[in-house]
KOLLOVEX-886327 format. One record per atom (N, C-alpha, C): residue in three letters; x, y, z. Coordinates in steps of 0.001 Angstrom, whole numbers, plus 500000, padded with zeros to 6 digits. Last residue first. Example, Ala and Ser with C-alpha at 12.3 -4.5 7.8 and 13.67 -1.06 7.14 Angstrom:
ser512850497750507080ser513670498940507140ser512900500030507870ala513190494310507800ala512300495500507800ala513200496700507800
END
This chain:
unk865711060142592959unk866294059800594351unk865306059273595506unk866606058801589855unk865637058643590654unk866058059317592057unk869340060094587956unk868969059028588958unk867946059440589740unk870330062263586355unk868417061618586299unk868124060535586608unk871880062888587817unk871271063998588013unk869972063317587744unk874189060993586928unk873977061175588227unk872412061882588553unk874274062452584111unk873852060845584491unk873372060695585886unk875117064550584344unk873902064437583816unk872955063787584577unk877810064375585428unk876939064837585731unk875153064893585859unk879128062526582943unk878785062472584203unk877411062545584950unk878939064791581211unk877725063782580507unk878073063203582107unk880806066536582193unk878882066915582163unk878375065583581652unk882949064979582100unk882664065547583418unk880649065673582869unk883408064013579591unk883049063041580773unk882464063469581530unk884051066861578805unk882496066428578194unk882458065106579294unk886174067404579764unk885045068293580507unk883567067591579744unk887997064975578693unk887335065157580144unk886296066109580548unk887906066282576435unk886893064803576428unk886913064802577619unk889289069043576849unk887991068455576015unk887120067509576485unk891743067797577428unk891137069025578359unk889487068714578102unk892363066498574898unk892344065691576199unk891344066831577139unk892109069116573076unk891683067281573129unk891342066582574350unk893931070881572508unk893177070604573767unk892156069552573981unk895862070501570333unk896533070363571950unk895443070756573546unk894141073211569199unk895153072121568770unk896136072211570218unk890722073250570555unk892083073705569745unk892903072571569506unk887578072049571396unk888914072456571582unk889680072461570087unk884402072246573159unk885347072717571967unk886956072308572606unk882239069904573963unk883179070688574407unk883783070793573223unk878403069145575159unk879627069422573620unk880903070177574556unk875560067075574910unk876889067989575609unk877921068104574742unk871711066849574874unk873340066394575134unk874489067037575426unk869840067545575548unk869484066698574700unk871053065996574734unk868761068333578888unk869238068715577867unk869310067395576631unk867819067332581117unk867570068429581295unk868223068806580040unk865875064354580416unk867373064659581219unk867601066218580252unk864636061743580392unk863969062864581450unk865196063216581041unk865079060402577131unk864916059950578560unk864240061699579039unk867080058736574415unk865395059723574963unk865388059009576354unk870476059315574513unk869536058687574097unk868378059436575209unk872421062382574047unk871877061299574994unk871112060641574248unk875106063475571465unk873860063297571741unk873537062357572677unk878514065188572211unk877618063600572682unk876340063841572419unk880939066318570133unk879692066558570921unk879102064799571190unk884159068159570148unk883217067013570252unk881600067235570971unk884865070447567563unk884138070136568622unk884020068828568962unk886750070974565744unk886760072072566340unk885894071480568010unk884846069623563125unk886229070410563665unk885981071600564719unk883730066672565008unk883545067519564579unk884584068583564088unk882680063946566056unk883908064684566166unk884035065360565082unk879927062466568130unk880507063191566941unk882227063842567390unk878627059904569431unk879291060709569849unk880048061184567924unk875105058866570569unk875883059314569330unk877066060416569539unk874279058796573018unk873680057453572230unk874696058041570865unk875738058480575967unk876388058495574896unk875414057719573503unk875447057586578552unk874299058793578250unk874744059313576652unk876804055228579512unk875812054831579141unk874685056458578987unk880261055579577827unk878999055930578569unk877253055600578044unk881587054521575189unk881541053596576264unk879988053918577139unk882478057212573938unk881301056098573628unk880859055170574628unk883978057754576566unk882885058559576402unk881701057909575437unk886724055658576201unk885504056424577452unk884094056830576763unk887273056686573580unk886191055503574002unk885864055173575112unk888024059088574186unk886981058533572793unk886103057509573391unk890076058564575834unk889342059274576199unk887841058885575583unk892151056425573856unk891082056030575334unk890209057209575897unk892205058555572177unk891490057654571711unk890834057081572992unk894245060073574058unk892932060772573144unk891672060099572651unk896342058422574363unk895534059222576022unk893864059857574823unk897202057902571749unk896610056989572704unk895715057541573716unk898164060542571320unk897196059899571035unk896281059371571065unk899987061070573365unk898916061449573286unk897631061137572514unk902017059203572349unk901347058565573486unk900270059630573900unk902677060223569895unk902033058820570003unk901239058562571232unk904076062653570663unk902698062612570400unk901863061083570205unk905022061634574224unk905206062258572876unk904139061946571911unk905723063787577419unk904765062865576873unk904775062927575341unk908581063357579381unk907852064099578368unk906972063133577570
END
């Protein structure tokens, strides 16, 4: 069983995943939301947001990895 310390942790390394990314020019935490603004480029939106509840955090910062991902991949040259 995972206890809340060590969710924490799993929450913060998510955090800083996502500052970490290079489509991350400003990451907010908001109630209720995280959101990523991109820095100026070609890229089909200005940035990405996922909501969550209490105890969806983690669910959260992965679906925002997942689209700021996405993004990233998307305004590679091909």
């Amino acid at each position: 069983m995972t206890g809340p310390k060590e969710l924490a942790a799993i929450v913060a390394g998510l955090e800083l995943k996502v500052q970490g990314h290079p489509m991350c020019l400003r990451f907010e935490k908001l109630p209720g939301v995280y959101r990523v603004i991109y820095p100026d480029g070609d890229f089909s939106t200005h940035g990405a947001q996922a909501r969550h509840t209490s105890g969806g955090k983690i669910r959260a910062l992965n679906l925002l990895l997942d689209a700021i991902e996405r993004e990233w991949v998307r305004s590679i040259p091909k």
